[in-house]
C-alpha positions as CSV (number, residue, x, y, z in Angstrom):
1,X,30.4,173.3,95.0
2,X,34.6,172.6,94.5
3,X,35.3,169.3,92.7
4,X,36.1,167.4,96.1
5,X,32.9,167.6,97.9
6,X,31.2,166.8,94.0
7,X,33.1,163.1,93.3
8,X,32.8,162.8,97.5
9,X,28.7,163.0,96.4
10,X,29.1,161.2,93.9
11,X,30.2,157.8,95.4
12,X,27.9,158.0,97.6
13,X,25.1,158.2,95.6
14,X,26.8,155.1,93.5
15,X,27.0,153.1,96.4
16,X,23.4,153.8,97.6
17,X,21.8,152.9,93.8
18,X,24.6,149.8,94.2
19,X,22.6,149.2,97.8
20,X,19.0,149.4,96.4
21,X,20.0,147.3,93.1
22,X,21.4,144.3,95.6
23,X,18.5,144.6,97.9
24,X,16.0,144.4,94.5
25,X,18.1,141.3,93.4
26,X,17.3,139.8,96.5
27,X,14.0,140.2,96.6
28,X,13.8,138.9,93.5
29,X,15.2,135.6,94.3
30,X,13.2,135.5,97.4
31,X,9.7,135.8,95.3
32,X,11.0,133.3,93.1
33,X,11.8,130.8,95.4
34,X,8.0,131.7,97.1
35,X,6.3,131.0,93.6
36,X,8.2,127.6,93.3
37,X,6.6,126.3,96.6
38,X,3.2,127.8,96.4
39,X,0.6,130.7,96.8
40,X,2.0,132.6,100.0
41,X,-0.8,135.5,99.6
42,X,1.2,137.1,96.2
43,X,-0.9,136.4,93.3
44,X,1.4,136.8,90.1
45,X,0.4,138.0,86.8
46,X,0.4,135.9,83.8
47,X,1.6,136.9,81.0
48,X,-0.3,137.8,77.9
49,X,0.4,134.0,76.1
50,X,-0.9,132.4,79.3
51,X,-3.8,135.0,79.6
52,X,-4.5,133.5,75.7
53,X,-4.3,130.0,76.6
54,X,-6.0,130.5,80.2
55,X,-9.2,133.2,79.5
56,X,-10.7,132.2,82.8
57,X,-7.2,134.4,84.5
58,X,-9.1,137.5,83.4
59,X,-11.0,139.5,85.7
60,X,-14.3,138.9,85.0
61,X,-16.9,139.0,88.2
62,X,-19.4,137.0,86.7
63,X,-17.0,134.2,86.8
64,X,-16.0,134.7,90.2
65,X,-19.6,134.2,91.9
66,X,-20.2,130.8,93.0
67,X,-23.1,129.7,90.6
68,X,-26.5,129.1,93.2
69,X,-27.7,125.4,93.2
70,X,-31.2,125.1,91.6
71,X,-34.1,124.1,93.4
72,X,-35.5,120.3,92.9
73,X,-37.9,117.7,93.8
74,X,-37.3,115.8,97.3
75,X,-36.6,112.3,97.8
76,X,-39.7,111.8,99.5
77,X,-41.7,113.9,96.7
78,X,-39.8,111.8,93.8
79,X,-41.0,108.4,96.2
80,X,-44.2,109.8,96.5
81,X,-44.8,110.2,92.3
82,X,-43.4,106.4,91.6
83,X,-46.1,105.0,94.5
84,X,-49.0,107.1,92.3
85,X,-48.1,105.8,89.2
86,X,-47.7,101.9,89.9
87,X,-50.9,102.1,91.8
88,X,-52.5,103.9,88.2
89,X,-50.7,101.4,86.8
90,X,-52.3,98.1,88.9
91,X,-55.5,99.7,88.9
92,X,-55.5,100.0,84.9
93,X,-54.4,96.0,85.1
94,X,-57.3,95.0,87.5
95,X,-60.0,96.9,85.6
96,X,-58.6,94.8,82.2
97,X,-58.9,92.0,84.2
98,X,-62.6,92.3,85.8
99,X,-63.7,94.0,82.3
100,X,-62.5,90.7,80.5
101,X,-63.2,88.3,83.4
102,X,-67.3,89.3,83.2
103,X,-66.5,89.6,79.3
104,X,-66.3,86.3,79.3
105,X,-68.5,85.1,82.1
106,X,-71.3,86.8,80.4
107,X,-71.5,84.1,77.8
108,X,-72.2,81.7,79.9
109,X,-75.9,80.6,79.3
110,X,-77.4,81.0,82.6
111,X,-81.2,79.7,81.4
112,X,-82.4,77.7,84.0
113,X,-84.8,74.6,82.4
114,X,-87.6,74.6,84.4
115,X,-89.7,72.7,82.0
116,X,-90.9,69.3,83.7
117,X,-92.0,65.8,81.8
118,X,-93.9,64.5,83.9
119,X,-95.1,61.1,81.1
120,X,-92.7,58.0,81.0
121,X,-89.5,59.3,79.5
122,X,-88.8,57.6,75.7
123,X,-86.5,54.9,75.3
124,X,-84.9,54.1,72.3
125,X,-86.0,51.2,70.3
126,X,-82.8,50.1,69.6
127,X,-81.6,50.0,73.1
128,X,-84.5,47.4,73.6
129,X,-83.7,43.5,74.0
130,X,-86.2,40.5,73.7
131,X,-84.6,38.7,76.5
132,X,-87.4,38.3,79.2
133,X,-87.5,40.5,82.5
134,X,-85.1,38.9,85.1
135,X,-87.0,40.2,88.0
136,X,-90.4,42.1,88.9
137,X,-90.1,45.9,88.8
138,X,-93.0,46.6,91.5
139,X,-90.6,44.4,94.0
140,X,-87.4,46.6,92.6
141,X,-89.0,49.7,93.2
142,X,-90.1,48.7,96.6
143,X,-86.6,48.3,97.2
144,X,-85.6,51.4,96.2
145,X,-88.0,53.7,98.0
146,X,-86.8,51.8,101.0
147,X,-82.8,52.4,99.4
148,X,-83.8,56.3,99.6
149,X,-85.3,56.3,102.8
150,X,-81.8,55.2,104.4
151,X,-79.8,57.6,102.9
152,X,-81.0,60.1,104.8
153,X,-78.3,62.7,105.1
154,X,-76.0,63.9,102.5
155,X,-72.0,64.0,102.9
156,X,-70.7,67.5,102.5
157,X,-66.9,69.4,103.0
158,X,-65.7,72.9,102.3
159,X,-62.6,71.6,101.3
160,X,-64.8,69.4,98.5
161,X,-66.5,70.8,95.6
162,X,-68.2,68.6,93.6
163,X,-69.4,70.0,89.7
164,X,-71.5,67.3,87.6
165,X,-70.7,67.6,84.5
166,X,-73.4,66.6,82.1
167,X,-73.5,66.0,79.1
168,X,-76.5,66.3,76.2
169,X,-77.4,63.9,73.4
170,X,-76.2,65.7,70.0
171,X,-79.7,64.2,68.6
172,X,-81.3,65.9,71.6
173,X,-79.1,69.2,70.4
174,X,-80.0,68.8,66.7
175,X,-84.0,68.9,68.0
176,X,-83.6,71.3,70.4
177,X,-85.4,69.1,72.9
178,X,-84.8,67.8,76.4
179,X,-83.0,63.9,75.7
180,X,-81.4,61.7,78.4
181,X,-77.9,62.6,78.9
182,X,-74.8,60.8,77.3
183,X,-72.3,61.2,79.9
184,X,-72.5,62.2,83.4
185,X,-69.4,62.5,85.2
186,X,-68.8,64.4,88.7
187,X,-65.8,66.7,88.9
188,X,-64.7,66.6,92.8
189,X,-61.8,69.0,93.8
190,X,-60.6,68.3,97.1
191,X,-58.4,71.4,98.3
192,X,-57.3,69.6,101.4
193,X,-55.7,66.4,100.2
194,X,-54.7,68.0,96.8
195,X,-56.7,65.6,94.5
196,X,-58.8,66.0,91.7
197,X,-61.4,62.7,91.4
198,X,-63.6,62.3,88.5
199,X,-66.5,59.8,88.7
200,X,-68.2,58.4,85.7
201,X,-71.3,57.5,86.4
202,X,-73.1,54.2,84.3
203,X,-76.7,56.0,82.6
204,X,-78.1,52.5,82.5
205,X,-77.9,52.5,86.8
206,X,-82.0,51.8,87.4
207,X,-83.2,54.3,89.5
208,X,-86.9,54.7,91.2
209,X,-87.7,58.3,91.4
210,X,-90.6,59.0,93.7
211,X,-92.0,62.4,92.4
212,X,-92.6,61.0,88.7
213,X,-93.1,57.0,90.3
214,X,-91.9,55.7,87.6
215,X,-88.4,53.3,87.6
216,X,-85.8,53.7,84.6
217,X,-82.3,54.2,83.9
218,X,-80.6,56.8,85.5
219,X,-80.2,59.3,82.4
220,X,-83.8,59.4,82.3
221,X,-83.6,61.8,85.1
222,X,-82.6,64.7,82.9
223,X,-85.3,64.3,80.5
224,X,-87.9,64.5,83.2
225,X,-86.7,67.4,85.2
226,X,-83.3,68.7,83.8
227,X,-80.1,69.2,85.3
228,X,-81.3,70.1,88.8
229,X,-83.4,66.6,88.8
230,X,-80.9,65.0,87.8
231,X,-78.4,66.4,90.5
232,X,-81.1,65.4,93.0
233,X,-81.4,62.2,92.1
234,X,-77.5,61.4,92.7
235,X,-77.7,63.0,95.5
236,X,-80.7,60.7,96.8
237,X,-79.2,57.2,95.7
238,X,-75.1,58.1,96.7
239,X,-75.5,60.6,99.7
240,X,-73.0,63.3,98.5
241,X,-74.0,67.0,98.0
242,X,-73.6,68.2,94.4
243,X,-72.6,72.2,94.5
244,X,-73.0,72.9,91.0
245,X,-73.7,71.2,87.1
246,X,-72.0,72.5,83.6
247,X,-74.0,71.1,81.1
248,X,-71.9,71.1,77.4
249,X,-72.7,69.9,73.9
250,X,-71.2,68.0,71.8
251,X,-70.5,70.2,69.8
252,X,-68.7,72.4,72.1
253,X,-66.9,68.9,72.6
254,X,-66.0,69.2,69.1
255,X,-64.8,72.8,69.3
256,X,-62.7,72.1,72.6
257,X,-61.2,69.3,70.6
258,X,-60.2,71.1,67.7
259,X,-59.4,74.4,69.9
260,X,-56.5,72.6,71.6
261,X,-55.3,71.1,68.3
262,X,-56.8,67.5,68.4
263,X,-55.9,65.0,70.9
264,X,-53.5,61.5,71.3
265,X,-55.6,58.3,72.2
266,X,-54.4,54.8,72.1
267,X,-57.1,53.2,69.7
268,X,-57.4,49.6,68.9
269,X,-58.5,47.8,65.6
270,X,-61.9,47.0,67.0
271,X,-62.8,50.3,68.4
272,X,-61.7,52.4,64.9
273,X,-64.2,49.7,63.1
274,X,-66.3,50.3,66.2
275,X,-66.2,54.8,66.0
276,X,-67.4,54.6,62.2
277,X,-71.3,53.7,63.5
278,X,-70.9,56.7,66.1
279,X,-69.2,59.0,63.3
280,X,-71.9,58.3,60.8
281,X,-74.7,59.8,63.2
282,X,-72.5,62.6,63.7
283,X,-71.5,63.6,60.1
284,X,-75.3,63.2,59.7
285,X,-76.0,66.1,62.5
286,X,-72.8,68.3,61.5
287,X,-73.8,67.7,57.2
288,X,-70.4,66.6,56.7
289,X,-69.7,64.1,53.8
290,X,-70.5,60.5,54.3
291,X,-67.4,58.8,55.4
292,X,-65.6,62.2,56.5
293,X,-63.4,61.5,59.5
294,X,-63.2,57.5,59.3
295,X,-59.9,56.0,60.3
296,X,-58.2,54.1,57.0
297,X,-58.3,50.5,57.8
298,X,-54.1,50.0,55.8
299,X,-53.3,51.6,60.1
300,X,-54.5,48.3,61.4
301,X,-53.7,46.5,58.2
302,X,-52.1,42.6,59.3
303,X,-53.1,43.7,63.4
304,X,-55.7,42.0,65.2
305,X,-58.7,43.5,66.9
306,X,-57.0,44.4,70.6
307,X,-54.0,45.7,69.0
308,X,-53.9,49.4,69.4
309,X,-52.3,51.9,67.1
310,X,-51.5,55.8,68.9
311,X,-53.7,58.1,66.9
312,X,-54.4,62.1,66.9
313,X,-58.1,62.7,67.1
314,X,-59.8,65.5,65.5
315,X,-63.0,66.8,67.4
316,X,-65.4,64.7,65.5
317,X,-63.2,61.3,65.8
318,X,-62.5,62.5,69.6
319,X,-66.0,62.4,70.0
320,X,-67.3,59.3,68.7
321,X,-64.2,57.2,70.8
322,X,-65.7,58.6,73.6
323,X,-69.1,57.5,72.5
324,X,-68.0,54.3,71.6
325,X,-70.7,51.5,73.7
326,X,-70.9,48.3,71.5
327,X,-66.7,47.5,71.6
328,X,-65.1,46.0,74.3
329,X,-67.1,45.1,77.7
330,X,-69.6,47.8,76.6
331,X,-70.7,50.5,78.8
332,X,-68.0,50.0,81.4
333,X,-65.0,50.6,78.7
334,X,-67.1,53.1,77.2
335,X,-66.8,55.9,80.7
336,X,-63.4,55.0,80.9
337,X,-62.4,56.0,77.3
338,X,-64.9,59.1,78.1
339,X,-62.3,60.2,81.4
340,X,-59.3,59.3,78.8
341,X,-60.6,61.7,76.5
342,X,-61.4,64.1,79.3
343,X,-57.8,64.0,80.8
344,X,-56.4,64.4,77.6
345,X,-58.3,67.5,77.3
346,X,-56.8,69.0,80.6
347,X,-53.2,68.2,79.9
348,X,-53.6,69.8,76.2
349,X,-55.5,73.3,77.4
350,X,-52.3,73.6,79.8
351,X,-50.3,74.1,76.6
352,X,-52.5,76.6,75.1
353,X,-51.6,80.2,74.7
354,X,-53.6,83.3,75.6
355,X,-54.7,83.8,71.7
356,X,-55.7,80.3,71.5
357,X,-57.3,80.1,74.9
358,X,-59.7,83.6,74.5
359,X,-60.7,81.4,70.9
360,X,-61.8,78.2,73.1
361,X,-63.1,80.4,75.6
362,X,-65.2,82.4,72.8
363,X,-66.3,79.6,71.0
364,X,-67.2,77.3,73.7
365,X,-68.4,79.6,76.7
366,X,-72.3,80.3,75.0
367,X,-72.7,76.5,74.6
368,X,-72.2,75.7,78.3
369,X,-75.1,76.0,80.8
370,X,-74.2,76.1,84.2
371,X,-75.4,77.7,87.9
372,X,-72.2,78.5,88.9
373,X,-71.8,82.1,89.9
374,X,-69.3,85.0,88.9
375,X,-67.9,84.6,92.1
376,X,-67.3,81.0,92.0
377,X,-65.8,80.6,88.5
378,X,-63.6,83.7,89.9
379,X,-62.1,81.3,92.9
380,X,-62.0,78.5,90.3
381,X,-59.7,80.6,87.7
382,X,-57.4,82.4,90.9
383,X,-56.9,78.7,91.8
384,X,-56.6,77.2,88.4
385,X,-52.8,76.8,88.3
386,X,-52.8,75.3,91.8
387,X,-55.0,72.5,90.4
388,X,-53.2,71.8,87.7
389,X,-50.9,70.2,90.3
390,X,-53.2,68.0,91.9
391,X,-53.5,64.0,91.7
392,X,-56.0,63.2,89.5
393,X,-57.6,60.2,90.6
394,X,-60.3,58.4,88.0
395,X,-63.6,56.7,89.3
396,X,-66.4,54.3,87.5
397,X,-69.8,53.6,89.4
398,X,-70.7,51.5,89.8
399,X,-67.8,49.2,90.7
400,X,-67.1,46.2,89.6
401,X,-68.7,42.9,91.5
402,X,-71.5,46.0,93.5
403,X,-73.9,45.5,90.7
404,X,-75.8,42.9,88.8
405,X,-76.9,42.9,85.1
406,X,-80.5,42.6,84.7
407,X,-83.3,43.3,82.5
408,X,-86.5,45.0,82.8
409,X,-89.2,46.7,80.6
410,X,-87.1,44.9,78.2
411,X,-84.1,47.1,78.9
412,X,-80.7,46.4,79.8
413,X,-80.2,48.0,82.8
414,X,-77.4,47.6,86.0
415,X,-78.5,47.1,89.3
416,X,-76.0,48.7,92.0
417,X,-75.4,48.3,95.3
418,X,-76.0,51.5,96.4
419,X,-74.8,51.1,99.8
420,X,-71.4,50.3,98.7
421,X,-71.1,52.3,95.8
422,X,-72.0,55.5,97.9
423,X,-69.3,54.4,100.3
424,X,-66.8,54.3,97.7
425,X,-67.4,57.4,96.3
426,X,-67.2,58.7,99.5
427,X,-64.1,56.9,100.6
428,X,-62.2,58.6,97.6
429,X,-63.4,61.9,97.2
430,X,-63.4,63.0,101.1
431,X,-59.7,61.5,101.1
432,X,-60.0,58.5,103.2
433,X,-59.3,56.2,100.3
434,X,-57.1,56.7,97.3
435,X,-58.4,54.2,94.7
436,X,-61.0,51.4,94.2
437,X,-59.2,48.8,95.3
438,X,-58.6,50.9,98.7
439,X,-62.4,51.7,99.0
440,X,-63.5,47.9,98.8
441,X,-61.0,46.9,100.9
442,X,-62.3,50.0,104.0
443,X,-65.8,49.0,103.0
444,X,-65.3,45.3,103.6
445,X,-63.2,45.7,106.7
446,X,-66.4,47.8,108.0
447,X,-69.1,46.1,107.1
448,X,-67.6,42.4,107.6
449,X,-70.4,41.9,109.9
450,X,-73.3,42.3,108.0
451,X,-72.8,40.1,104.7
452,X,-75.5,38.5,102.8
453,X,-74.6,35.4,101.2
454,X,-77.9,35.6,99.5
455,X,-77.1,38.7,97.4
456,X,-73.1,38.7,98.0
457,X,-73.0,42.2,99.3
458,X,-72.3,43.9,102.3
459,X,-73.9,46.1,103.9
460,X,-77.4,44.7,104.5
């Protein structure tokens, strides 16, 4: 090949390499100008300080599966396991509940006293007055069987329950005989009106009861046929249904006292001179020192006799204020200090907690007798903080100007108008009446008609 042909080659070939260079610049810049806006489909390749930095760049096909989502419960699964486990949960609860519910229930003393006396029931001597008989007991009792012939029917609700509460002479207690009872009181909770009434009624009330024939004070009834007598016989003379009796101690008094940490009663100089006779019996019965529990006469020093002092009562002191008969207008003052003492109870269990109340319940629960069943203490307990809301509305019988004092068998006894007192009772616990002086005032209006100027009562 000559030498013109060779350098004609030659530039050529220069300007075809100078061709392909240009075109490679360009597509440089093109590439670079694709990478600054984005993926376009050209993947580059890092470099090996960014492979370094950024390991998860390297090809590695473990890495580039999509990892599979494991498998789990179900909404309705995990919904389904919650239910299971509160209902475990309640049922565990309920069974605590009915386990300790019949715990306690099963210390009740169930014993029924059969046992009847069918001699004249004792009377203590000291209760005895030489003052002559005021009127002839064969005409009285004539009276009264004609009394119980009228009050035929009994008044009864099921929104009323009424409980008698009764309760035993601690000589009676210490002797482990069958006494007259100190207190009788009837517990009436009305569900409808909301109240809660509690009666006292007076022991020395003189009763005729026809299936011993034999006329005496009201307490009497319990010595000659017990607690179901004795709920018989109200039932005769004041024409209300009596649902069930608790009959307590007083030494489960004492314990419920001292369980709830004592008790705050307005006391007066007379009646802390008045608890010591009452106290002395008692520390006698409990073998407690003599003297233990008396109130120091420097409280009252420079006071006079109705000046009152606020105390807190321990069980035994509690016990004999509520005893208390021979201060003040006697047995009347004496049930209204008992329903004092009583409501003081109820407002002090209410602060109780559980601790202290299982210890009242265990201490206090064997001493009780009672006929109320499971079932019924159960509604009384699923109800309980409902009545601690109620009115509580306080009662004595009898009322005052619907009796006369009398005496016979050379006892002090009262002699009620039954007619009226069983109204008034009625009046207040089946919610037509809210207090005494509501109840005389329905009776009168009533029974304006038939007054006896002779006797001063209505109703005859």
């Amino acid at each position: 090949m000559d030498n013109d042909n060779k350098n004609t080659s030659n530039t050529q070939g220069d300007k075809d390499l100078q061709s392909l260079i240009s075109n490679a610049i360009e597509n440089r810049k093109i590439l670079d100008a694709s990478n600054s806006n984005g993926p376009t489909g050209v993947i580059p390749i890092p470099s090996k300080e960014q492979q370094k930095a950024d390991p998860i760049h390297e090809s590695d096909p473990k890495q580039d599966k999509t990892p599979k989502k494991k498998k789990g419960w179900s909404k309705k699964k995990k919904t389904g396991i919650a239910l299971g486990i509160i209902f475990v949960v309640f049922i565990i609860i309920i069974a605590i509940i009915v386990g300790l519910f019949f715990h306690y229930t099963g210390m009740l003393d169930r014993t029924k006293d059969t046992k009847i006396n069918s001699g004249k029931a004792p009377i203590n001597s000291s209760e005895l007055t030489n003052e002559a008989d005021t009127f002839d007991a064969k005409e009285k009792e004539d009276e009264l069987k004609a009394q119980l012939q009228k009050q035929s029917s009994k008044i009864s609700s099921e929104d009323v329950t009424n409980i008698l509460l009764i309760g035993e002479d601690i000589r009676d207690t210490e002797e482990e005989s069958r006494g007259n009872t100190d207190v009788m009181m009837i517990i009436s909770i009305n569900t409808k009106n909301k109240t809660i009434t509690m009666t006292s009624l007076m022991r020395d009330m003189y009763i005729y009861m026809a299936q011993f024939d034999e006329g005496n004070r009201l307490n009497s009834a319990y010595w000659h046929g017990g607690c179901e007598y004795l709920e018989q016989c109200i039932e005769d003379y004041f024409g209300i249904q009596i649902d069930r009796y608790a009959r307590v101690n007083f030494y489960s008094f004492i314990d419920i006292v001292e369980t709830v940490g004592g008790i705050d009663m307005e006391v007066s100089k007379a009646e802390a001179e008045g608890m010591k006779k009452p106290m002395a019996e008692q520390n006698k019965y409990l073998k407690n020192k003599k003297g233990t529990d008396y109130i120091s006469d420097d409280i009252f020093a420079g006071k006079s006799d109705e000046d009152k002092v606020k105390l807190h009562l321990n069980g035994n002191q509690a016990l004999a204020f509520a005893r208390l008969r021979y201060v003040g207008n006697s047995d009347y003052e004496r049930t209204e200090r008992q329903r004092r003492v009583i409501s003081e109870i109820i407002t002090e269990s209410k602060k109780l907690s559980l601790v202290q109340l299982d210890k009242l319940l265990n201490k206090v629960l064997p001493e009780i007798n009672t006929d109320l069943t499971d079932g019924e203490i159960a509604n009384l307990l699923l109800n309980a903080f409902d009545y601690m809301k109620y009115d509580i509305q306080q009662l004595r019988i009898p009322a005052d100007g619907y009796f006369t004092n009398e005496v016979i068998y050379s006892m002090d006894v009262l002699n009620p108008d039954f007619a009226a007192n069983s109204a008034f009772i009625q009046y207040i616990v089946y919610g037509s009446c809210k207090n005494i002086d509501e109840a005389i005032k329905q009776y009168q209006e009533e029974n304006a008609y038939n007054y006896s100027y002779d006797t001063g009562y209505y109703g005859y």
